[in-house]
N, C-alpha and C positions, 0 to 999 in steps of 0.2 A: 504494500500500500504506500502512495505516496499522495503527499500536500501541497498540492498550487492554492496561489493565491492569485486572483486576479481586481483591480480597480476598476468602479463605474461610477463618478459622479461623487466621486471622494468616500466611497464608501466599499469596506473589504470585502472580499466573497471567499472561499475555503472550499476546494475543490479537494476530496479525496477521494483518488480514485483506487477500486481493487478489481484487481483481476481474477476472474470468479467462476467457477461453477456451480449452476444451482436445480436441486433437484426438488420439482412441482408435483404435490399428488393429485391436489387441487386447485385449480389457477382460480375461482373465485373466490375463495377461501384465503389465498396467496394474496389475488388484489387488495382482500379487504384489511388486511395485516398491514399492507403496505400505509394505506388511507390511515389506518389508524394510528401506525407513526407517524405519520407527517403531521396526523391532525391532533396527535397530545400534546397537553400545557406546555411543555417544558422544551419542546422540541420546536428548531424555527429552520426546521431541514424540508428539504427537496431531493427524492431519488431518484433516480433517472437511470434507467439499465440501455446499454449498447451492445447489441451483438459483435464481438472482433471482427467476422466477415464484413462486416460495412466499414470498418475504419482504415484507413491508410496508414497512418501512423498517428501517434500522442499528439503531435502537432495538429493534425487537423481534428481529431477528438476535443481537444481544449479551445480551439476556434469555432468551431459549432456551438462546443457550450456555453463561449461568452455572444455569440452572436444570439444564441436561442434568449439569456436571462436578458442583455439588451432588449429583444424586441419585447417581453415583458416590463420591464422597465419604462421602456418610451408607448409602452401599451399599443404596439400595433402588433403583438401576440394573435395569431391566428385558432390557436387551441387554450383549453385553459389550465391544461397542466404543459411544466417544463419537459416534463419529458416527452408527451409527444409532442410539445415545439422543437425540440432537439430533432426527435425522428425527422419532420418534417423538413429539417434544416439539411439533415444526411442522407436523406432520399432524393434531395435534390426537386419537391414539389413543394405546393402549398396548398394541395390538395389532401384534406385526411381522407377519402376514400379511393387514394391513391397509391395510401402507403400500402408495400407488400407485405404480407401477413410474415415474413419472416424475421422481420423487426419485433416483434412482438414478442413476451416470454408464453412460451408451451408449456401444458403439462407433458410431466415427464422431466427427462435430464436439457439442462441447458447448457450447454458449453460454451468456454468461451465468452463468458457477458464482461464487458466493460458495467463495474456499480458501481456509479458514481452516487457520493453524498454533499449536495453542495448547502452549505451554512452563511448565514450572516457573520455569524460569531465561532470561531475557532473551537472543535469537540477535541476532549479527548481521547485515547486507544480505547479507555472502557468503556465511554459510551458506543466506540465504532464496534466494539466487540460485542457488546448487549445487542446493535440492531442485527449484526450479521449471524449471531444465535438466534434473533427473532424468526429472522427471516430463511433462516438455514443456507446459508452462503458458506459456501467452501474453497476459499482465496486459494489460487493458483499462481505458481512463480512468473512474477510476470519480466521476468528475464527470459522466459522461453516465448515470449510472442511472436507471430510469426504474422506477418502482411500479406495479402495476396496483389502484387503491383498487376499485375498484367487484367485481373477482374476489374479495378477500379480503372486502369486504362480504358476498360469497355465501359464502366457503368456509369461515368462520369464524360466519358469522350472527350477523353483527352488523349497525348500521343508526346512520348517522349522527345525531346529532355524538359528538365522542368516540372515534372510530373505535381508536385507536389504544391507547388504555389502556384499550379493552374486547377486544380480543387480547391483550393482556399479561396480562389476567384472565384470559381462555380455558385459555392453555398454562400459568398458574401451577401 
């Protein structure tokens, strides 16, 4: 797990990201766990899960996510949670019935999710640890990640060189 920090309007944001595999018996049952952290007293968090097949690198994971809480922010948010403004950010539409159902958490095994926790205010390991037992997330070394370049050449249309800040242009 690691902790970005990023600036909007002079005020901090706390990105931790883990890299995670999560296994659903029940995905409404999972949703509503999810609602209910977000929506207790004491919690002033946003989670937002990313399948690794959609991401290119950290780099454009972290740009999506400041672009998705920006358009909350300046309130021209499309959805009204962050996370599917994210999806919609990484799909490259701004159409939610456009996004492909493989963005989505399945029941069954999930591999590979980018969980992100993004905060106003700085959490600490035991809090991250309390949500990731709630939620039964089982963080993966995310030194073994692996990119698919040549998918996102297709799925983004783009074409090397440059690869990478010609998808940061795309979802701008």
């Amino acid at each position: 797990m690691k902790t970005y920090i990023f600036k909007v309007n002079k005020n901090n944001y706390y990105l931790n990201i883990i890299y995670c595999s999560i296994d659903i018996n029940d995905i409404e049952n999972y949703l509503k766990r999810i609602e209910n952290l977000k929506n207790s007293k004491n919690k002033n968090i946003e989670l937002i899960f990313i399948p690794n097949k959609k991401i290119y690198n950290l780099k454009h994971l972290l740009w999506g996510l400041f672009i998705a809480k920006n358009k909350f922010l300046e309130q021209i948010n499309i959805s009204k949670s962050l996370w599917i403004e994210s999806i919609l950010i990484f799909n490259y539409t701004d159409q939610i019935n456009k996004i492909q159902e493989e963005w989505y958490l399945q029941e069954g095994v999930n591999k590979n999710i980018f969980f992100i926790l993004l905060t106003k205010e700085k959490i600490n390991k035991k809090q991250i640890t309390e949500i990731k037992e709630k939620l039964n997330i089982k963080e993966k070394d995310s030194e073994k990640i692996k990119f698919n370049t040549k998918q996102f050449m297709d799925f983004y249309k783009v074409t090397k060189p440059d690869i990478e800040n010609k998808i940061l242009e795309k979802i701008s």
